[in-house]
Structures are given as structure tokens and as C-alpha cells.
py3Dmol code that shows the C-alpha trace and the ligand (Angstrom):
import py3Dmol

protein = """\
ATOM      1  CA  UNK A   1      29.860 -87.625 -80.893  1.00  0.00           C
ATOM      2  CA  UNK A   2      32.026 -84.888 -82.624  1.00  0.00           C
ATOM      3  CA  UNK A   3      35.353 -85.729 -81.194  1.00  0.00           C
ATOM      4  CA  UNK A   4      38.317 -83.371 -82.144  1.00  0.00           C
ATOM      5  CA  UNK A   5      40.531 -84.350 -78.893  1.00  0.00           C
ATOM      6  CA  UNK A   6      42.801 -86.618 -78.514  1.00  0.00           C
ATOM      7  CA  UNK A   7      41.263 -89.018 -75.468  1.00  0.00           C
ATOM      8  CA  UNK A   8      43.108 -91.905 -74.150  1.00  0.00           C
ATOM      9  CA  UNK A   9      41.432 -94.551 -72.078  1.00  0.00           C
ATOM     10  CA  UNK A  10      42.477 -95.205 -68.798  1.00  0.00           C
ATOM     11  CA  UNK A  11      44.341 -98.111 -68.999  1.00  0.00           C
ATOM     12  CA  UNK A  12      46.905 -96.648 -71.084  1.00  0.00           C
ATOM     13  CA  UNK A  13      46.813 -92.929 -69.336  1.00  0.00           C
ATOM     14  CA  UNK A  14      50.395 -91.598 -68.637  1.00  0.00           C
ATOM     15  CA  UNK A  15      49.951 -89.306 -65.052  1.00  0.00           C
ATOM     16  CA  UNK A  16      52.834 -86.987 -64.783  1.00  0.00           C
ATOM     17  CA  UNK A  17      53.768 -85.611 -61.351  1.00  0.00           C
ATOM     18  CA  UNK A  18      50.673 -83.365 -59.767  1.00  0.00           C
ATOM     19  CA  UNK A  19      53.166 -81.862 -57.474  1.00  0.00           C
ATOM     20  CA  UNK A  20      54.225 -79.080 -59.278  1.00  0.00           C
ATOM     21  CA  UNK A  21      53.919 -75.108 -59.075  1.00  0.00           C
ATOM     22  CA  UNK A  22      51.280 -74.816 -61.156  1.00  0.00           C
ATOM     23  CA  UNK A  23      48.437 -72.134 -62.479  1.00  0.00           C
ATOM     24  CA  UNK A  24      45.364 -72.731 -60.471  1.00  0.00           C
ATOM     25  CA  UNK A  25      42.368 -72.399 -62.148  1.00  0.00           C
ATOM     26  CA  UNK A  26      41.627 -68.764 -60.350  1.00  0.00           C
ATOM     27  CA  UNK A  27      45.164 -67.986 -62.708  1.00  0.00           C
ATOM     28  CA  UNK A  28      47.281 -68.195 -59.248  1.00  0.00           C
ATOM     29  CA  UNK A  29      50.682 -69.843 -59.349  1.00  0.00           C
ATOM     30  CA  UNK A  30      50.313 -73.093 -56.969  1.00  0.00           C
ATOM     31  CA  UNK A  31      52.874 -74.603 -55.435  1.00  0.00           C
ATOM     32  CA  UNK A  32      51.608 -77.302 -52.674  1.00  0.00           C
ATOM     33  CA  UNK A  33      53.109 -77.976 -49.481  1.00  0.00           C
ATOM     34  CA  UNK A  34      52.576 -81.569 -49.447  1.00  0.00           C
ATOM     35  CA  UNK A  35      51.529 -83.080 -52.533  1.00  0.00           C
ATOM     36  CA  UNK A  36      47.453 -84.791 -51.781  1.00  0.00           C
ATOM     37  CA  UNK A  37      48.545 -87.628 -54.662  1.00  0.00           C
ATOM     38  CA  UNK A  38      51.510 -89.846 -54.890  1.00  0.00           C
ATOM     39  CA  UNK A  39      52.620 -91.143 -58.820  1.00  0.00           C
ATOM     40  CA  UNK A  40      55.521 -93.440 -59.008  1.00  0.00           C
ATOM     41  CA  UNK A  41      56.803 -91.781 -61.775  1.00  0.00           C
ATOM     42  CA  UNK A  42      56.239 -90.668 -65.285  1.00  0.00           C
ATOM     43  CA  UNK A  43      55.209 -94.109 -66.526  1.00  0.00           C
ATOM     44  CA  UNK A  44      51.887 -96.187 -65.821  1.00  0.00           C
ATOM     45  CA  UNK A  45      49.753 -94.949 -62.817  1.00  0.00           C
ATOM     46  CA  UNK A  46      47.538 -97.181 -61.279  1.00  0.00           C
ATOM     47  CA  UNK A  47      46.508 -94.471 -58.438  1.00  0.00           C
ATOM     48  CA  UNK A  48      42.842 -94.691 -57.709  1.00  0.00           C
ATOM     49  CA  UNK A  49      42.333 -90.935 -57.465  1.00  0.00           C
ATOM     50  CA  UNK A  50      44.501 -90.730 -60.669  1.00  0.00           C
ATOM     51  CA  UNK A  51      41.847 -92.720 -62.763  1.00  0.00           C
ATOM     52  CA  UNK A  52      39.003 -90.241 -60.973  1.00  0.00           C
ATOM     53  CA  UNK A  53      40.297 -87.719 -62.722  1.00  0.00           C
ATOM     54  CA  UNK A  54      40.883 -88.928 -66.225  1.00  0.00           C
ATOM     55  CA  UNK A  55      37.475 -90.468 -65.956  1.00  0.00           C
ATOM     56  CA  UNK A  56      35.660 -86.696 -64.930  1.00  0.00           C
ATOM     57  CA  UNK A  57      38.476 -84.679 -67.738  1.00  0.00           C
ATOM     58  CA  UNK A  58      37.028 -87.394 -70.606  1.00  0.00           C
ATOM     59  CA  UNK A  59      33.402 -86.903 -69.554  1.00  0.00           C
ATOM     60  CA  UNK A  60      34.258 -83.023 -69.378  1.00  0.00           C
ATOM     61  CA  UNK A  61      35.611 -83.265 -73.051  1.00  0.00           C
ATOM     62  CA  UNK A  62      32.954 -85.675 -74.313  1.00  0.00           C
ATOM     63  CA  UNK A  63      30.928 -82.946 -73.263  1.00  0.00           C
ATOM     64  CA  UNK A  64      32.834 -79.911 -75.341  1.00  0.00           C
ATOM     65  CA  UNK A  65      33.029 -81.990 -78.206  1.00  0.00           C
ATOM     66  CA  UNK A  66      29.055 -82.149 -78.091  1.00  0.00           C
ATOM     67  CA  UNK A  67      28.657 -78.560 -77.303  1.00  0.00           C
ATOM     68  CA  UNK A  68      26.724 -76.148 -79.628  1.00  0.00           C
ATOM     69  CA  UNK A  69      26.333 -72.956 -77.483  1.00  0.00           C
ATOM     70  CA  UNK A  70      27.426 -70.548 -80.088  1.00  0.00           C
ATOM     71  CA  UNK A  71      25.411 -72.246 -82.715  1.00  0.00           C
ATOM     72  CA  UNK A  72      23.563 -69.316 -83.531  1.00  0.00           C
ATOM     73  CA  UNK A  73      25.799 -66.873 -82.856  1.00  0.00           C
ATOM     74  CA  UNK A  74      27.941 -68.903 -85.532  1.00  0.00           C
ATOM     75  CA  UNK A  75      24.852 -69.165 -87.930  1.00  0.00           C
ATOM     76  CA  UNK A  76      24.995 -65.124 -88.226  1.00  0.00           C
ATOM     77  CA  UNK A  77      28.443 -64.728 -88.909  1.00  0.00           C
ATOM     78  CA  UNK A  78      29.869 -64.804 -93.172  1.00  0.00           C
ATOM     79  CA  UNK A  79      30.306 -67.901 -93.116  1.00  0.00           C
ATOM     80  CA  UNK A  80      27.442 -69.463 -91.458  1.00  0.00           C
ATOM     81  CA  UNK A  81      29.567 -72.289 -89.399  1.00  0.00           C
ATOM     82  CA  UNK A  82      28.712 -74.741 -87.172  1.00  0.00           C
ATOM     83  CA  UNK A  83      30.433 -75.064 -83.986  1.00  0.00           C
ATOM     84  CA  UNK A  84      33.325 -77.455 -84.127  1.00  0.00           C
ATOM     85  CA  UNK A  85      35.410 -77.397 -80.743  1.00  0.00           C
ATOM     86  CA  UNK A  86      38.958 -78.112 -81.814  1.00  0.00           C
ATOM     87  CA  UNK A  87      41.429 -78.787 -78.653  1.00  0.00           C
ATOM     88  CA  UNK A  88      44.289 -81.808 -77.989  1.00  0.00           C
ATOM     89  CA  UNK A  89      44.694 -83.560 -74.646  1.00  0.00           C
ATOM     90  CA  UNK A  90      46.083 -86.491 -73.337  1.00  0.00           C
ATOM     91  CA  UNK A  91      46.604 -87.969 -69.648  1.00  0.00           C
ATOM     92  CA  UNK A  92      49.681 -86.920 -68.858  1.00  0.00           C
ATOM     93  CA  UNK A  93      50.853 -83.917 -71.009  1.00  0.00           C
ATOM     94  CA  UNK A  94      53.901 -82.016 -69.373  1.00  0.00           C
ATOM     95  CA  UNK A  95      53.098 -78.429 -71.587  1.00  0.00           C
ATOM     96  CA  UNK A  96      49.340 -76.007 -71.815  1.00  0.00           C
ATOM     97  CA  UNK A  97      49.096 -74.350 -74.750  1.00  0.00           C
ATOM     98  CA  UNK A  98      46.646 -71.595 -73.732  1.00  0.00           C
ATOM     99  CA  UNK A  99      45.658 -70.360 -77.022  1.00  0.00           C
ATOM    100  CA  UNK A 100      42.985 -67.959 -78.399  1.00  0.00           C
ATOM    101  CA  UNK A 101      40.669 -69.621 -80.671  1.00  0.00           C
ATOM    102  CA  UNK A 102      40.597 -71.765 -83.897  1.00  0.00           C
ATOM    103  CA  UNK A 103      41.132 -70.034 -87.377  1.00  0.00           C
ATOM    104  CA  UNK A 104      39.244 -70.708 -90.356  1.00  0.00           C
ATOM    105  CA  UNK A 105      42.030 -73.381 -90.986  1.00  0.00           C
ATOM    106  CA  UNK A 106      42.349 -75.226 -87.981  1.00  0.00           C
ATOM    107  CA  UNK A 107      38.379 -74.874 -88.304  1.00  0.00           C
ATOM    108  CA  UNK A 108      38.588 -77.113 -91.764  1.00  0.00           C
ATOM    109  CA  UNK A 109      41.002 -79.638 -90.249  1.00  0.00           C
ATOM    110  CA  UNK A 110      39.984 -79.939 -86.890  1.00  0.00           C
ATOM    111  CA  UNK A 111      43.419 -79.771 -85.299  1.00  0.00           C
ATOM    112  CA  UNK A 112      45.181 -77.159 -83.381  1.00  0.00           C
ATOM    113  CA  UNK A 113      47.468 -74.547 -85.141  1.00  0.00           C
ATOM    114  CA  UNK A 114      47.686 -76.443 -88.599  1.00  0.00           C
ATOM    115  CA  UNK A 115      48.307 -72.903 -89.945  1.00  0.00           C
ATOM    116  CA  UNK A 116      51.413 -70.830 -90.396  1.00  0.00           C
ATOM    117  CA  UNK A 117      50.411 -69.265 -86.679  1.00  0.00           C
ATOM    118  CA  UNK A 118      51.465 -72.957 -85.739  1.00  0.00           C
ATOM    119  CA  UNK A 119      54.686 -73.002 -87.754  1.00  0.00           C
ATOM    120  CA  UNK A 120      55.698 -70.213 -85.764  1.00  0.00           C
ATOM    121  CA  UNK A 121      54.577 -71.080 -82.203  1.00  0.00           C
ATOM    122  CA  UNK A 122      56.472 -74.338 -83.124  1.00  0.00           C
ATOM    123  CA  UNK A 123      59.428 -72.497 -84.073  1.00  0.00           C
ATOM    124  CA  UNK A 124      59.384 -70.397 -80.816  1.00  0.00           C
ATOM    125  CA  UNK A 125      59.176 -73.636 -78.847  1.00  0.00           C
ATOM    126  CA  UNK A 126      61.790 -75.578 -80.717  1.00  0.00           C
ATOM    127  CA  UNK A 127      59.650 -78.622 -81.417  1.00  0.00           C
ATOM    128  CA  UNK A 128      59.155 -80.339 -84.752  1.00  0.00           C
ATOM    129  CA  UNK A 129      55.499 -81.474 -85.757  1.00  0.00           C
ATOM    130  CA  UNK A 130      55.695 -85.251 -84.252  1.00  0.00           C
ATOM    131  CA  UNK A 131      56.551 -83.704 -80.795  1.00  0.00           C
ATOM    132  CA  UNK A 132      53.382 -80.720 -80.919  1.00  0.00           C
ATOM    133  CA  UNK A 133      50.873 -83.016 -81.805  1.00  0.00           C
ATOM    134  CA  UNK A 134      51.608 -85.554 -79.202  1.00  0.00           C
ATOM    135  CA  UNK A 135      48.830 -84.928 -76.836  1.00  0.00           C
ATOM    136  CA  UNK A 136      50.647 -87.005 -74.165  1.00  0.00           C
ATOM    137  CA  UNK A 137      53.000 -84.197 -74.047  1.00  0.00           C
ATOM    138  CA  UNK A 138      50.989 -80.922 -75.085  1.00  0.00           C
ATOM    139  CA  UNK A 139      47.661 -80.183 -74.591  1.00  0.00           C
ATOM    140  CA  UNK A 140      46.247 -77.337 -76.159  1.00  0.00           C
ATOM    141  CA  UNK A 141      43.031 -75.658 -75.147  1.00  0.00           C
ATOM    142  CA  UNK A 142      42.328 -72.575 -76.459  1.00  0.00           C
ATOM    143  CA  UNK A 143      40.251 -69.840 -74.330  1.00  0.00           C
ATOM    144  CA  UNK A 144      37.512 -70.535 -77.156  1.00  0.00           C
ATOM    145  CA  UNK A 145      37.241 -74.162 -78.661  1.00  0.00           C
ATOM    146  CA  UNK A 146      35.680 -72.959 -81.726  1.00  0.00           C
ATOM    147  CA  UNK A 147      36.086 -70.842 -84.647  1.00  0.00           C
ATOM    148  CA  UNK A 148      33.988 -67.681 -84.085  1.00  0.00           C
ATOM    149  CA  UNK A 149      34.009 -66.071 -87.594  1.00  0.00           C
ATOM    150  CA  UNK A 150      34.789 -63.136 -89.163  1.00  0.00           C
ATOM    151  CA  UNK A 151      34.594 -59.458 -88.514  1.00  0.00           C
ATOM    152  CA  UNK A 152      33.890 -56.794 -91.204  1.00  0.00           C
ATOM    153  CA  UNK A 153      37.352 -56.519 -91.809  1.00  0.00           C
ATOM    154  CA  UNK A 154      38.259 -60.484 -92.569  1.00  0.00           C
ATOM    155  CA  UNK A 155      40.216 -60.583 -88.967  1.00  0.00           C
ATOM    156  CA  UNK A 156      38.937 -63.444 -86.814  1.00  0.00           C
ATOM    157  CA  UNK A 157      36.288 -62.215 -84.342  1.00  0.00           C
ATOM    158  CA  UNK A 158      37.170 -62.607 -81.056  1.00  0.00           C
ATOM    159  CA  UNK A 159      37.011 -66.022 -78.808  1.00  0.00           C
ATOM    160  CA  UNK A 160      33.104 -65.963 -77.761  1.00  0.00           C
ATOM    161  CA  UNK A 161      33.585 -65.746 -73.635  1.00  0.00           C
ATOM    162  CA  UNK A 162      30.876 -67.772 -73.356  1.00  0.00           C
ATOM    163  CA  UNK A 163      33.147 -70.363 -73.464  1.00  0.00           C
ATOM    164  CA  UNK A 164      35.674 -69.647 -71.332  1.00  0.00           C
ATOM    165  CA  UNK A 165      32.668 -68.832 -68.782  1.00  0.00           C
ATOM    166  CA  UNK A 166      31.335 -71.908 -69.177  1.00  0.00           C
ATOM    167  CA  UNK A 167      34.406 -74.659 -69.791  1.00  0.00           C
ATOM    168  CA  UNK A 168      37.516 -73.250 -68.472  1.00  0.00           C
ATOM    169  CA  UNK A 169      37.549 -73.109 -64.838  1.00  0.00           C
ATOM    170  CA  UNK A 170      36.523 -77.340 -64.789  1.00  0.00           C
ATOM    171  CA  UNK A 171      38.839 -77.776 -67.941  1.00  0.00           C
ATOM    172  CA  UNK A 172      42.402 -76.341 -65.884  1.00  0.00           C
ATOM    173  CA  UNK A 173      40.803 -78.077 -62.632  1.00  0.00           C
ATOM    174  CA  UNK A 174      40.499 -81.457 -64.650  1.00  0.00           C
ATOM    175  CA  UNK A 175      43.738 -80.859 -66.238  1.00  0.00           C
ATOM    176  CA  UNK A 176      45.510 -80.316 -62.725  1.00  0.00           C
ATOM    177  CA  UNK A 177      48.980 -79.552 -62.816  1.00  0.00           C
ATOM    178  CA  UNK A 178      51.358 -79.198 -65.770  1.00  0.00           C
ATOM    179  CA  UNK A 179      54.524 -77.885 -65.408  1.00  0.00           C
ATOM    180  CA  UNK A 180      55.064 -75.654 -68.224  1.00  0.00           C
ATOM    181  CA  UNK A 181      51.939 -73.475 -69.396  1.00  0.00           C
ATOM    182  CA  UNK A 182      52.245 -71.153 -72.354  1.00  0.00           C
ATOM    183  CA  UNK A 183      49.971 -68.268 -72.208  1.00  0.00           C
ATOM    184  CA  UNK A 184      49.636 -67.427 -75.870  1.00  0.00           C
ATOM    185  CA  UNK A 185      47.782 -63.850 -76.533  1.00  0.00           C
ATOM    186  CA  UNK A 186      45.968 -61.251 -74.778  1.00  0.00           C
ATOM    187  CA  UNK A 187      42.908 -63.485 -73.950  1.00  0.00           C
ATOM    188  CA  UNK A 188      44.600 -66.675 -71.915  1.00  0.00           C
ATOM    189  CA  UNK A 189      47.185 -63.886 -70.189  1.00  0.00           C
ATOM    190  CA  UNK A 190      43.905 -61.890 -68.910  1.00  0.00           C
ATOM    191  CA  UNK A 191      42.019 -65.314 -68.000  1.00  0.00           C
ATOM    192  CA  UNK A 192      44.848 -67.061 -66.302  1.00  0.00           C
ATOM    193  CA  UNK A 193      47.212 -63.960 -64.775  1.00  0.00           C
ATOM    194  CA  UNK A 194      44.081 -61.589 -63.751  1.00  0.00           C
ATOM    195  CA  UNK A 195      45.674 -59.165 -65.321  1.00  0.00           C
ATOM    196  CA  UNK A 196      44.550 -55.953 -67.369  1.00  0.00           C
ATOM    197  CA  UNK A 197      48.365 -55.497 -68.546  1.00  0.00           C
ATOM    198  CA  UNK A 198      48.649 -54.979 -72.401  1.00  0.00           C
ATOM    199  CA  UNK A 199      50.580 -58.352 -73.827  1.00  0.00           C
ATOM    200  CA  UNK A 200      53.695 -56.265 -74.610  1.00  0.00           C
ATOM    201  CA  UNK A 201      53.867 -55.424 -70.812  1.00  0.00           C
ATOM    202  CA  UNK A 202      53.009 -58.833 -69.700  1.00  0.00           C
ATOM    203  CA  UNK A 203      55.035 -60.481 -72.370  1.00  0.00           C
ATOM    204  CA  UNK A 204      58.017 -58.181 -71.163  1.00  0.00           C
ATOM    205  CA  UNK A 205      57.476 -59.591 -67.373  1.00  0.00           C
ATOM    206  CA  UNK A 206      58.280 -62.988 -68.405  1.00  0.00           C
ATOM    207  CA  UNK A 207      60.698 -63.878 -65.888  1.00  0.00           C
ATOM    208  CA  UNK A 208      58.078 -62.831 -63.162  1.00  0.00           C
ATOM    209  CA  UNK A 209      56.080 -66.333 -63.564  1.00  0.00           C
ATOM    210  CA  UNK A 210      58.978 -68.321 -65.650  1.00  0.00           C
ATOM    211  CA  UNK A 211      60.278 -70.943 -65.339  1.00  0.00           C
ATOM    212  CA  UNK A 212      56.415 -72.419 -65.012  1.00  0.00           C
ATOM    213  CA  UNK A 213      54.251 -69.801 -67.358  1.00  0.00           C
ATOM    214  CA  UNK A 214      55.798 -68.093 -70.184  1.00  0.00           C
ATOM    215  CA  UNK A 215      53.425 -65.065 -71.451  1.00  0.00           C
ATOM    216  CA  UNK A 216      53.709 -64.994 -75.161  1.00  0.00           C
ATOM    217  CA  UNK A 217      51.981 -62.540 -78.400  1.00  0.00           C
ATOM    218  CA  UNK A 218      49.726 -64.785 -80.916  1.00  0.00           C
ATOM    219  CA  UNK A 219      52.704 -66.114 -83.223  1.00  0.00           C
ATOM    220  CA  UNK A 220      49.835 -64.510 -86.173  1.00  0.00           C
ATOM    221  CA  UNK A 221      51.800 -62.909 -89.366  1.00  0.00           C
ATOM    222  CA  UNK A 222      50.080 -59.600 -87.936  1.00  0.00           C
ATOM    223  CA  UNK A 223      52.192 -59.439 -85.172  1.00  0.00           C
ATOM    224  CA  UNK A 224      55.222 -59.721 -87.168  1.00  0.00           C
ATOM    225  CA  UNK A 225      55.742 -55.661 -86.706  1.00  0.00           C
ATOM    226  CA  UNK A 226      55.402 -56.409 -83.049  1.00  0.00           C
ATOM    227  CA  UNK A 227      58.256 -59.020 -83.145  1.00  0.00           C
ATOM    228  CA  UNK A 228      60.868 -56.424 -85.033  1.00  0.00           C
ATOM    229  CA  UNK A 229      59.514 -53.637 -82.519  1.00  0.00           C
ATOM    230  CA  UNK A 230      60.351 -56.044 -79.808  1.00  0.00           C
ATOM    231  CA  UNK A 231      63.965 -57.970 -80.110  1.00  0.00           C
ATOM    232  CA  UNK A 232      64.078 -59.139 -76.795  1.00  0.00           C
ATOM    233  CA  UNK A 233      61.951 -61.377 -77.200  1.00  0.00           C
ATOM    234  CA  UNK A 234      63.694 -64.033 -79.657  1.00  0.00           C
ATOM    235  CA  UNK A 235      67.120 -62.821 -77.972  1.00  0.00           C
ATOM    236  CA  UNK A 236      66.314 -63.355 -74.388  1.00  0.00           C
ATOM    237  CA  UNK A 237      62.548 -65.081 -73.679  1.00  0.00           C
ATOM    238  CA  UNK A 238      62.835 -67.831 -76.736  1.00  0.00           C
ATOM    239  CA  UNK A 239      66.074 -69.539 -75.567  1.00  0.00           C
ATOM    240  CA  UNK A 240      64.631 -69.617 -72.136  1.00  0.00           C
ATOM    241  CA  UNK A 241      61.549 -71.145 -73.186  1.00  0.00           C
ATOM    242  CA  UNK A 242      63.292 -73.617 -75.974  1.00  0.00           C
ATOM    243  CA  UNK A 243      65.384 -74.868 -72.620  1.00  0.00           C
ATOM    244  CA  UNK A 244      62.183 -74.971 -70.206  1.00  0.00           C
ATOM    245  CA  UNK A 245      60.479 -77.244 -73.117  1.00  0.00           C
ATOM    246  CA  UNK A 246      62.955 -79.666 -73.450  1.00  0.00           C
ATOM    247  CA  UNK A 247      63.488 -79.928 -69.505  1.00  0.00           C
ATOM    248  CA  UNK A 248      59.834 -80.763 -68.966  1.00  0.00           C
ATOM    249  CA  UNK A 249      59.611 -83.424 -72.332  1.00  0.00           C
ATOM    250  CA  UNK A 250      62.622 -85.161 -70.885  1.00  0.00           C
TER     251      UNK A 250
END
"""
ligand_1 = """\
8
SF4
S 33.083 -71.808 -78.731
Fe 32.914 -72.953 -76.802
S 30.885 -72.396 -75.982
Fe 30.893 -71.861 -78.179
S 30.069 -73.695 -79.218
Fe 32.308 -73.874 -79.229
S 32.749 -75.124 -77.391
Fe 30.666 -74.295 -77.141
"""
view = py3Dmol.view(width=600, height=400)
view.addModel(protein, "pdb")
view.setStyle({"model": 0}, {"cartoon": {"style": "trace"}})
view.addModel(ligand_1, "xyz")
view.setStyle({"model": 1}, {"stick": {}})
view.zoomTo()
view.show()
């Protein structure tokens, strides 16, 4: 079994608190009445229901990590890849990291955002290395799990939505609640805010769905312009966010 993930067996799963305000896996911000599950705390979770879960996300990734859907969509592409689903999750991660899709990089070394894209969303989020690749903290699924190719201009295609149409709805149910979600690019704001906004305008609305879901552009060098056209964003959204993260990795 291809296994890029990060899986953790049950007896040493870390459950975080599932009564949140949360995205719901229609994109809807959640916020229960009465929370259906009980965890004692941030620690070791012995809760029947608890272990349900973990079991159904692992078979759900087992399955991913087997999954060759685009295979031949892949195969016709410059550089004639394979499918290799790259995401990060562990039981109990406090952050999402809705992403786009792999790059040729992340495609070679089978972890998310080892590229400078990473540097910067790392940057943005005030976390060193050690801390972004903990996947009892962050998980990161991207709204493709694979590397889709090229276009004629050597820019990444775009994430095949095959995959989103086919994993994401039992990926965010199987994740369950998290309470800081970072919607990063066009593609995951679309998916999970049903939203036809441009990113600028959805990026700009921040404070609409913070402090849980902070809209944010792909940290790419080509949207460096978009970062000097648009100041507010390190001045006002990135000290809010650098604040949020630290609150929820307490
Ligand atoms: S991109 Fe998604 S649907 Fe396509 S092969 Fe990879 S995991 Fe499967």
C-alpha cells in the first residue's frame, strides 16, 4: 500500500474536542447545541464512538493512498506520472490545511508543501518546520491529493475534481471538527464556502468566518504581485491568524 499519510493507530490516537464551530462538510460553519460526544480532554480518549471514527478515517485513507483514478489522465500529461496522493493526518489535529494540489516537488518527496509555497504558508502561520509537519496538530488535505501535471505553459494544471467529487465530502466528515481551518486558494474557498467570490474578495472577508476559517491566496511566488497589491493582508489578517494558531496548538 502506497502510504503518504501520516496514520496513527488507535491506541495512541489523540481526540481533540468535537464540540467546536466547525466547517461542515456541505462548507457550512457548525456550531452544535449539545455536543453528541464527550472527550475528557486533549489527552488519551478511550470513547467508543471516538475509536469508530479513527477506525472508518484510516480505512478512508488506506483507501486514497491506493487510489489511481487519474492514472490515465496522468499518463497523458509531460511528464507521464503516476498518481501519488500526498496528504498528512493524524487523530487529533487542532488546524486543516485546505490546500490545492501537490507540485512537482511535493510530488518527488511525498510530503505536503516541501517547496518554497510551504516556506511561505509557514511563515504566514508563524510555525517552524517541527510544528507543520506534526500531523497530530495539522492535517493537510489538499482539494486534489495528487500532482496533476503541467499545462502548456509549465503552470501546474489544475486539481482534477474528480477528486474532490469523489474523497472530500467523507474525508471533512471523517475528519469531524477542527477548530482552525485554513482555506488556502481559490479551489478549497469555492469547495468549502459555496462561494463564486474571486479569492481577493473572499480573502478580504476574512473576519466574516474568523476566528474558525481564515480564507487565504496560494502562498505560490506568482502571487507575490498580489501580496504588494494587497497590504492588508500581512498588516491586519496574518497577526490574527499567527494568534488563532497558537491559541488552538496550546
Ligand atoms: S488526484 Fe485524487 S482522484 Fe486522482 S488519482 Fe489522486 S487521489 Fe485519486
Amino acid at each position: 500500500m502506497r502510504q503518504s499519510g501520516i496514520l496513527q493507530g488507535v491506541s495512541d490516537a489523540r481526540v481533540g474536542p468535537v464540540h467546536r464551530a466547525r466547517l461542515t462538510s456541505c462548507g457550512r460553519l457548525w456550531v452544535p447545541r449539545a455536543p453528541l460526544l464527550r472527550h475528557r480532554s486533549r489527552g488519551a480518549c478511550d470513547c467508543y464512538a471516538s475509536r469508530v471514527i479513527i477506525v472508518k478515517m484510516e480505512a478512508l485513507l488506506s483507501d486514497i493512498s491506493n487510489c489511481s483514478l487519474c492514472s490515465e489522465r496522468f499518463s497523458n500529461t509531460a511528464t507521464s506520472h503516476a498518481p501519488r496522493p500526498v496528504f498528512q493526518y493524524a487523530a487529533g489535529a487542532r488546524i486543516l490545511i485546505a490546500g490545492q494540489a501537490p507540485g512537482a516537488r511535493v510530488h518527488e518527496s511525498g510530503r505536503p508543501f516541501t517547496d518554497p509555497s510551504g516556506d511561505r504558508l509557514r511563515d504566514w502561520m508563524g510555525v517552524g518546520q517541527s510544528t507543520f509537519y506534526d500531523a497530530g496538530k495539522i492535517a493537510i488535505f489538499p482539494m486534489a491529493f495528487c500532482f496533476p501535471g503541467y499545462n502548456a505553459k509549465g503552470a501546474d494544471l489544475p486539481p482534477p475534481p474528480i477528486c474532490a467529487r469523489t474523497w472530500r465530502a467523507r474525508v471533512m466528515e471523517a475528519l469531524g471538527d477542527v477548530p482552525l481551518t485554513l482555506l488556502v486558494g481559490g479551489y478549497a474557498q469555492k469547495w468549502h464556502l459555496k462561494t463564486r467570490a474571486s479569492v481577493t474578495d473572499t480573502v478580504a472577508g476574512w473576519r466574516d468566518t474568523a476566528p474558525q476559517v481564515f480564507p487565504l491566496p496560494h502562498p505560490s511566488w506568482r502571487n507575490t504581485a498580489w501580496l504588494k497589491k494587497n497590504p492588508w493582508f500581512e498588516a491586519e489578517l496574518l497577526p490574527v491568524l499567527r494568534a488563532r494558531v497558537q491559541e488552538v496548538l496550546k
